[in-house]
C-alpha positions as CSV (number, residue, x, y, z in Angstrom):
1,X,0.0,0.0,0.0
2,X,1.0,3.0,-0.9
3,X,1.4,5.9,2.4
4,X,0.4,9.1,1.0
5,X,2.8,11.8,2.2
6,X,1.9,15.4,3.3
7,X,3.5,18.0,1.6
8,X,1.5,20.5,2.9
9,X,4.3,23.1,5.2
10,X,4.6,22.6,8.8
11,X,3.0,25.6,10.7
12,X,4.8,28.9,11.4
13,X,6.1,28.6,14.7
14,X,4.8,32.3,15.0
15,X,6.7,35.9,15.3
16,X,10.3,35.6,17.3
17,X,11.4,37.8,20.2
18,X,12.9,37.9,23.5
19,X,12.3,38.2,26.8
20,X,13.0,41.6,28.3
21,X,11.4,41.0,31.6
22,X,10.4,38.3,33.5
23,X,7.2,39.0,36.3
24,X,6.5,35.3,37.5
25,X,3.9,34.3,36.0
26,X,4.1,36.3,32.8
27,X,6.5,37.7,30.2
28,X,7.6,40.6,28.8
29,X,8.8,39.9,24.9
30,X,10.0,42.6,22.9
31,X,9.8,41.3,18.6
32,X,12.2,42.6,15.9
33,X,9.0,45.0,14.9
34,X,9.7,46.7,17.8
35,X,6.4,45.4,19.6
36,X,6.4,44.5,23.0
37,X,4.0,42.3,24.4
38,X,3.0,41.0,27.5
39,X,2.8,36.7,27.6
40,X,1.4,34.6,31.0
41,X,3.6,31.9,31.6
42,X,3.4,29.5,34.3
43,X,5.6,29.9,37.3
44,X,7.9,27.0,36.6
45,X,8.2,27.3,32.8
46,X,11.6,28.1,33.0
47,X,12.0,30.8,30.2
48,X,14.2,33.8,32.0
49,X,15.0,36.9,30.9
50,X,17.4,36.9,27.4
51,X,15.3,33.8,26.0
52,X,14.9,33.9,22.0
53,X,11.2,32.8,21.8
54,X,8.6,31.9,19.2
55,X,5.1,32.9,20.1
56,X,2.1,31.9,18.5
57,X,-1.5,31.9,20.4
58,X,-0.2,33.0,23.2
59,X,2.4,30.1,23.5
60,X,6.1,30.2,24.0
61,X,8.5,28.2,22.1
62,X,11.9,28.6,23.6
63,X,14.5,28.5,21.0
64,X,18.1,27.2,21.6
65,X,20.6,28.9,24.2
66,X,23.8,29.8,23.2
67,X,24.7,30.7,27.2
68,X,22.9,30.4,30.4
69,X,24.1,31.3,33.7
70,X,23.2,29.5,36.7
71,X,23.2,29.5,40.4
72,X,22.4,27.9,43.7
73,X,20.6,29.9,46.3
74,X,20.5,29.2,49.8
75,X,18.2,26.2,50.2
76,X,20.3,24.3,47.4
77,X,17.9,25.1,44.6
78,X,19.4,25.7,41.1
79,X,18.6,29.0,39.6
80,X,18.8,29.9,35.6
81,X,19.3,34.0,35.9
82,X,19.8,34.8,32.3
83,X,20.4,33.2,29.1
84,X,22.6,34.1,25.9
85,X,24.6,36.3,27.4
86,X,28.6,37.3,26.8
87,X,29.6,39.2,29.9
88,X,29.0,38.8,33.4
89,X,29.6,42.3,35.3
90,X,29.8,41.5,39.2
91,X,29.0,45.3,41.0
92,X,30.5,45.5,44.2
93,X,31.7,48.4,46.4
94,X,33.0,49.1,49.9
95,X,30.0,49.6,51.2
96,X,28.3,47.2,51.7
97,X,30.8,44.9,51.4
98,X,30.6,42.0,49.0
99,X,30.0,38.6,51.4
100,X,33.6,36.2,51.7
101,X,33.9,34.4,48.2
102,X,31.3,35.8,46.4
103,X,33.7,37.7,43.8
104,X,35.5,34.2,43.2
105,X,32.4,31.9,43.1
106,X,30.9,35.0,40.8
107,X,33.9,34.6,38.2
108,X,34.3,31.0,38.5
109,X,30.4,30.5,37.4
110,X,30.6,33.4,34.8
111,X,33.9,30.7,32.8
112,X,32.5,27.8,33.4
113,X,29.1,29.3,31.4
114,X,31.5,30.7,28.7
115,X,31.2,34.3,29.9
116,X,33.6,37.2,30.2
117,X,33.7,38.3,34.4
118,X,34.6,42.1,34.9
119,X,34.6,43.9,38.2
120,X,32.3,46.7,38.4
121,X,33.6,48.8,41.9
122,X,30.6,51.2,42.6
123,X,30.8,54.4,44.8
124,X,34.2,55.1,44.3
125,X,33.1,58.9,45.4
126,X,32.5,58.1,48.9
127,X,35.0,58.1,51.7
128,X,36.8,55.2,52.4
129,X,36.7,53.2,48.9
130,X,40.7,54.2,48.1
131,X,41.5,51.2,50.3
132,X,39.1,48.9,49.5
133,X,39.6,49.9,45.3
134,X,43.4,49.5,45.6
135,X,43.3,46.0,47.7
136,X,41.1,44.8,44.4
137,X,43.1,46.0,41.9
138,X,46.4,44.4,43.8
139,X,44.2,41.0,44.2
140,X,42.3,40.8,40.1
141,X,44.7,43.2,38.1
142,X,45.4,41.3,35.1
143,X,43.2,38.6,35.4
144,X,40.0,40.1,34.5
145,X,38.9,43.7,33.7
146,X,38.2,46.0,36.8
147,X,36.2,49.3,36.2
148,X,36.1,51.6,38.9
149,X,33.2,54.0,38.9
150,X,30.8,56.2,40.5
151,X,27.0,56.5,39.8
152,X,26.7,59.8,41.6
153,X,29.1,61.7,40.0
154,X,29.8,59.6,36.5
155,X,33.4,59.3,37.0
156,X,34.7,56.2,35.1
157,X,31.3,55.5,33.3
158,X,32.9,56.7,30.0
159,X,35.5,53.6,29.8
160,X,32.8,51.4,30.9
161,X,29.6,52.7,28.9
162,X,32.0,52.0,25.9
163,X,33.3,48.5,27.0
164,X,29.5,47.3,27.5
165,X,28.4,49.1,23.7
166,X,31.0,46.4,21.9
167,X,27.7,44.5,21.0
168,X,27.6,42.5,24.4
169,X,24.6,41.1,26.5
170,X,25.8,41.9,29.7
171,X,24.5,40.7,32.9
172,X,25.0,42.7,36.3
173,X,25.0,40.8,39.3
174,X,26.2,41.8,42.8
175,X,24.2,41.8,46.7
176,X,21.8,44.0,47.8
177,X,23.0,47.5,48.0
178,X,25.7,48.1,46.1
179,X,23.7,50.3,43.7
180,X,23.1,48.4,40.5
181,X,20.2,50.2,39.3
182,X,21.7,53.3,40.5
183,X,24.8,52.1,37.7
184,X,22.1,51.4,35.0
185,X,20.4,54.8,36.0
186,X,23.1,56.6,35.6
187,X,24.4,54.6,32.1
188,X,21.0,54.8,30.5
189,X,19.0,57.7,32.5
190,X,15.8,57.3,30.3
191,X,15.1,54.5,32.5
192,X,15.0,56.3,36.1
193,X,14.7,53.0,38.0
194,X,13.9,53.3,41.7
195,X,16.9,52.6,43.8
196,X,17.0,52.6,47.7
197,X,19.0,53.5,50.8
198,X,21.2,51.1,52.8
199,X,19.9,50.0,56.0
200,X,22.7,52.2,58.4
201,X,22.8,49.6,61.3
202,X,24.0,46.3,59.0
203,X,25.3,48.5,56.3
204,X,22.8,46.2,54.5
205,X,21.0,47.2,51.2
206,X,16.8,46.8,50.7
207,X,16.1,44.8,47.4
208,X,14.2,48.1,45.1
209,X,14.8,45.7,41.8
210,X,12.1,42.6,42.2
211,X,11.9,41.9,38.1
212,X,14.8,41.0,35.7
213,X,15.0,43.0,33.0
214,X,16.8,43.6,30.0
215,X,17.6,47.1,28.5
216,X,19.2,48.7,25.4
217,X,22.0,50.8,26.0
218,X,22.3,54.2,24.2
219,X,26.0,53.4,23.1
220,X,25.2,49.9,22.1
221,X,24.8,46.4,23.9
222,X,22.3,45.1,26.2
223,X,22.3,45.5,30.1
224,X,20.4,43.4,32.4
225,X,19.4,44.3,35.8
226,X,18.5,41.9,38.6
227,X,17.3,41.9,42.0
228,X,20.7,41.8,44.1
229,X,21.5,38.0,46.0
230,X,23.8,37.9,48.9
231,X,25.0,34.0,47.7
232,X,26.6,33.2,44.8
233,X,26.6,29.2,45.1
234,X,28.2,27.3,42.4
235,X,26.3,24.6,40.0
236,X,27.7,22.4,38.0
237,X,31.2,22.8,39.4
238,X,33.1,19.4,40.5
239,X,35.8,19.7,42.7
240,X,38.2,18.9,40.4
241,X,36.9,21.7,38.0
242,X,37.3,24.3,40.4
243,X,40.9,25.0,39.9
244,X,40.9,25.2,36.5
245,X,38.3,28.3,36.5
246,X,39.0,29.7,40.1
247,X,41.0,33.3,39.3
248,X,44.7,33.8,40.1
249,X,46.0,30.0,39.3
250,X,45.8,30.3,35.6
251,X,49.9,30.4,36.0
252,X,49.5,27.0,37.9
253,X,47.3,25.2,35.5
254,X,49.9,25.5,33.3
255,X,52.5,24.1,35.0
256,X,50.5,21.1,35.5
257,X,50.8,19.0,38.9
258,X,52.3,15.8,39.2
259,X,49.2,14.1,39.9
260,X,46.4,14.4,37.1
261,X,43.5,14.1,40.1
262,X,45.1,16.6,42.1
263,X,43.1,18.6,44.5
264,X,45.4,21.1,45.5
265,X,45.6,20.9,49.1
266,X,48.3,18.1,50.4
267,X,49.4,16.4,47.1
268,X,53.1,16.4,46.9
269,X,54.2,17.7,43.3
270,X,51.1,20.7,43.0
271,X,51.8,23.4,41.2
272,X,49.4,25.4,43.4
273,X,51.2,24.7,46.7
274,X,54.4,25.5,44.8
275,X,53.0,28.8,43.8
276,X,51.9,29.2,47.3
277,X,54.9,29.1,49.0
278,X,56.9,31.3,46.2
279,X,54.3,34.1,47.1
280,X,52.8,34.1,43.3
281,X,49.9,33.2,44.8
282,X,48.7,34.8,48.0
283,X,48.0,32.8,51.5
284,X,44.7,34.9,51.3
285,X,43.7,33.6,47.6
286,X,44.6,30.0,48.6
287,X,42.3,30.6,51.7
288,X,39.4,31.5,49.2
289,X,40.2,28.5,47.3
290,X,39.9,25.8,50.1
291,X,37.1,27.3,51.6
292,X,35.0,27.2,47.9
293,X,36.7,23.6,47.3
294,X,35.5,22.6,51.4
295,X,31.8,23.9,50.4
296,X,31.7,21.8,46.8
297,X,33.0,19.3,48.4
298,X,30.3,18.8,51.1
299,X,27.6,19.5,48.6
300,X,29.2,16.2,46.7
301,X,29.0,14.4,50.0
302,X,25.3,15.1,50.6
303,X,24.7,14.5,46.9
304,X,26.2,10.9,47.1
305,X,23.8,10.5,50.4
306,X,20.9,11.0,48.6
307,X,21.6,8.6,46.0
C-alpha cells in the first residue's frame, strides 16, 4: 500500500522575540518590529529573561541557548538567571561589602558558562573606597577587567559605557546595596529605576529591583538588571573543575601538577602549593580557594547520600 505523504508546510512557529522582563507568572517579549507584548507563563516554565522565543496563540516556544548562567541559592535550589549572554559584570563596592567568596564563586560561574567576568567597583566617590579599590586591583589586576566607577558623580562611566556598547549582552549581578540600578540609571537615564537607601545599622542594602529586566544601551549592547542576592553558590562545578576556573591559578594550571587528580591541598608535586609558598599566589587567595573547594566538596557528600 502506498502511504500518502503530506507536503502541505509545517506551521509557522509564529513571530520571534525575546524576553525583556520576567514578572512570575508572565513575560515581557519585545519582537524585531519593535512590539512589545505581554505573555502569561506559568511559574515554573523556565523561560528567563534573554530567552529567544517563538510565540504563536499565546504560547512560547523557547528557542536554543547559546549561554545560560546558573546559580544555587540558599536552600540548594538551582537557579537559571539569564540566558545568551557574553559578559558577566559582578558590581561591588566598599560599602556594603561583597560577602567572603562571592567575587570568586561569581567569576568561577561566569567561565564555566563561557562568559567574560569584569569587576564593576561602585561608589568610588565616597569616603573610604581608596582602600578597599586598591586592595582589588592588587588581588584581580590582570586577570579580569576592573572598572572603577561612580553612579553619583559619572566618574569612570565613559571607559565602561563603551566596553558594554562592543555588541555584548551583559549581565549585572552583585548583593543587595551596592547600587546596580543606580549604575544602570546613571548609564542609561531614560530609565530612572527606583533605587533605595542602605539599611545604616548592617550597612545592609533593601532589594528596590524585584523583576529582571533587560535594556538597550544608548551606546550599544544590552544590560540586564536583577534583584541583588547575597550567595553566589556554584552549579555544576566538580571539585576537580574548580581550579581550572577559580582566578589567580591560571599560572599554575599551566605548570600542570604531578598528579592528574590533584586537588590542591596536600598532594606532593602541586603546582598550586608551589606557587603558594613562592608568594605568586597569596596565602589569602589560597584561603578563598579551600574554603570554595570545602563547600563543593560537602555538597558532593550530601549529593552521594541521597543517591
Amino acid at each position: 500500500m502506498k502511504i500518502k505523504q503530506n507536503n502541505s508546510p509545517s506551521p509557522s512557529p509564529g513571530p520571534k522575540g525575546v524576553i525583556v522582563a520576567h514578572h512570575g507568572i508572565a513575560v515581557d517579549i519585545l519582537f524585531a518590529s519593535g512590539e512589545r507584548r505581554k505573555v502569561k507563563v506559568k511559574r515554573r516554565a523556565g523561560h528567563v529573561v534573554g530567552d529567544n522565543v517563538a510565540v504563536q496563540d499565546q504560547r512560547l516556544t523557547r528557542l536554543p541557548r547559546k549561554t545560560q548562567l546558573c546559580r544555587r541559592d540558599s536552600r540548594g535550589s538551582v537557579r537559571i538567571i539569564g540566558a545568551n549572554l557574553d559578559v558577566l559584570g559582578v558590581v561591588i563596592s566598599h560599602l556594603p561589602l561583597p560577602t567572603p567568596g562571592y567575587i570568586d564563586q561569581a567569576i568561577v560561574a561566569a567561565r564555566e558558562a563561557d562568559l567574560t567576568p569584569i569587576l564593576v567597583i561602585n561608589k568610588k566617590d565616597l569616603e573610604g573606597s581608596e582602600p578597599f579599590i586598591a586592595k582589588i586591583r592588587n588581588t584581580y589586576t590582570g586577570i579580569v577587567d576592573i572598572f572603577a566607577v561612580s553612579s553619583s558623580t559619572g566618574e569612570g562611566l565613559d571607559e565602561l559605557t563603551l566596553f558594554l556598547g562592543q555588541g555584548f549582552r551583559s549581565f549585572f549581578v552583585g548583593i543587595t546595596g551596592v547600587g546596580k540600578s543606580s549604575l544602570l540609571n546613571a548609564i542609561c537615564p531614560t530609565l530612572d529605576l527606583q533605587i533605595g537607601r542602605l539599611y545604616e545599622a548592617g550597612k545592609r542594602g533593601c532589594n528596590t529591583t524585584t523583576v529582571s529586566t533587560l535594556h538597550s544601551l544608548p551606546g550599544g549592547g544590552e544590560l540586564v538588571d536583577t534583584p541583588g542576592f547575597n550567595e553566589f553558590g556554584l552549579v555544576d562545578i566538580s571539585t576537580e573543575d574548580l581550579a581550572g576556573y577559580f582566578p589567580g591559578f591560571e599560572d599554575a594550571m599551566e605548570s600542570r601538577c604531578r598528579f592528574r587528580d590533584c586537588r590542591h591541598r596536600t598532594e606532593p608535586g602541586c603546582a598550586v602549593l608551589q606557587l603558594v609558598e613562592s608568594k605568586k599566589i597569596t596565602r589569602e587567595r589560597y584561603a578563598t580557594y579551600l574554603a570554595i573547594f570545602d563547600q563543593l566538596e560537602a555538597g558532593e557528600a550530601r549529593f552521594k547520600t541521597r543517591r
